[in-house]
C-alpha angles and dihedrals in degrees: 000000000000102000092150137040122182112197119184113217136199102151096260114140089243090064108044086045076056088053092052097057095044089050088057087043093056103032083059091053096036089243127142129241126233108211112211132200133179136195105213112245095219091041092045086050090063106030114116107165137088110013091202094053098110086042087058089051090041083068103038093050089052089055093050093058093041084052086045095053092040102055092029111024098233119138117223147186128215111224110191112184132161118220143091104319110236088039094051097044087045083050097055096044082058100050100034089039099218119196093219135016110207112185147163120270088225137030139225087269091089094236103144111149118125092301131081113249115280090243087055098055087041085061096040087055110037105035110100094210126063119295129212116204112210110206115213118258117030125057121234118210108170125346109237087164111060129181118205102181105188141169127190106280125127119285091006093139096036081079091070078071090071096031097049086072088064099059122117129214125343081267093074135114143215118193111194108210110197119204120205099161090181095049090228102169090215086060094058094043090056089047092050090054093052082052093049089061093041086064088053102043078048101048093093094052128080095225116129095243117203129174121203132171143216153184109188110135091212093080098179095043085047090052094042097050094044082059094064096038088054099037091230112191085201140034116196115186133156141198089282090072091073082053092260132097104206138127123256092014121129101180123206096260085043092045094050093050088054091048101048116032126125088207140041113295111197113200134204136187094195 
């Protein structure tokens, strides 16, 4: 259950398009949103001009929860703290225990290449809850494709548990992409059977369910390119992708389908 969503801020479009999709998330579980904004440490340290800025975000953070309760019906808190960035948002994560993170894949920093923002993969490594990453561009409001790329590692399938509050509308699908890189045919056995459980912890639910398989070695360039030709709307993966359940762990597999998605990744660690 998603009771709880905590959404850094800073006015990039990233992350405004990232406020936009936990406010439809919570809006659908009945959850609140924490609003966070940080004054960067470094940025802080130099700034020498209007003493009543953060007075001026202060208010314009406060009408943007009233707007947000009033056309969604969503409560929030505005959460305003001064630090490093990544630290600060992993920090608060810690101390407020948020059931989701969703953030921006870029900052206001301007940072954009073929890589997500350093403060993002700060966050995607060190927060002990569940992280969504928001891609620029296009606005996502609800996942209706999602992508649940898996191999047979212990407690791959307890995370559906998580994902399934994020799904949108009875018209919704989950495609269930197994990875055995060494085509042992034990491995796929074992990953039909997970599969197998997944149908029946599914049953009572109205969401479209597929199984595919693959061998492909290159497990990152395989999840990425079953995306497009899928057209997921989301991608979920975990440090077991990378073969390894352990805390504070992005593995290179896990760190390439964050770089490099067209869509949102939600991560989980576990």
């Amino acid at each position: 259950m998603i009771q709880k969503i905590l959404v850094p801020v800073d006015f990039s479009e990233s992350s405004l398009n990232a406020l936009e999709t936990a406010i439809d998330i919570a809006a659908r579980n009945k959850a609140t949103i924490q609003i966070l904004h940080v004054s960067d440490a470094i940025i802080h340290a130099d700034n020498t001009g209007n003493p009543n800025a953060l007075e001026n975000e202060k208010q314009i953070f406060d009408a943007m929860a009233g707007s947000i309760l009033q056309k969604h019906g969503v409560s929030s808190e505005i959460l305003f703290m001064e630090g490093f960035v990544g630290p600060t948002i992993v920090k608060t994560a810690f101390l407020n225990k948020p059931d989701l993170i969703v953030m921006g894949a870029h900052g206001a920093s301007g940072f954009r290449e073929l890589f997500i923002g350093s403060n993002t993969y700060y966050v995607v490594k060190f927060s002990a809850c569940p992280v969504l990453i928001i891609p620029e561009g296009d606005k996502w409001l609800g996942f209706q494709r999602m992508l649940y790329p898996a191999r047979t590692t212990y407690g791959a399938l307890q995370r559906y548990e998580f994902v399934r509050n994020l799904v949108k509308g009875e018209s919704s699908s989950l495609e269930f992409l197994g990875l055995s890189v060494n085509r042992d045919t034990e491995e796929e056995n074992a990953m039909r059977s997970m599969a197998d459980k997944l149908k029946v912890r599914k049953s009572e639910q109205k969401i479209q369910f597929a199984v595919t398989f693959s061998n492909e070695k290159n497990v990152a360039k395989e999840v990425l390119d079953y995306a497009d030709r899928t057209n997921a709307d989301l991608i979920v993966i975990s440090p077991a992708l990378d073969v390894v359940n352990k805390q504070f762990f992005v593995g290179p597999f896990s760190q390439r389908i964050i770089n490099h998605a067209k869509v949102p990744v939600l991560h989980i660690h576990k």
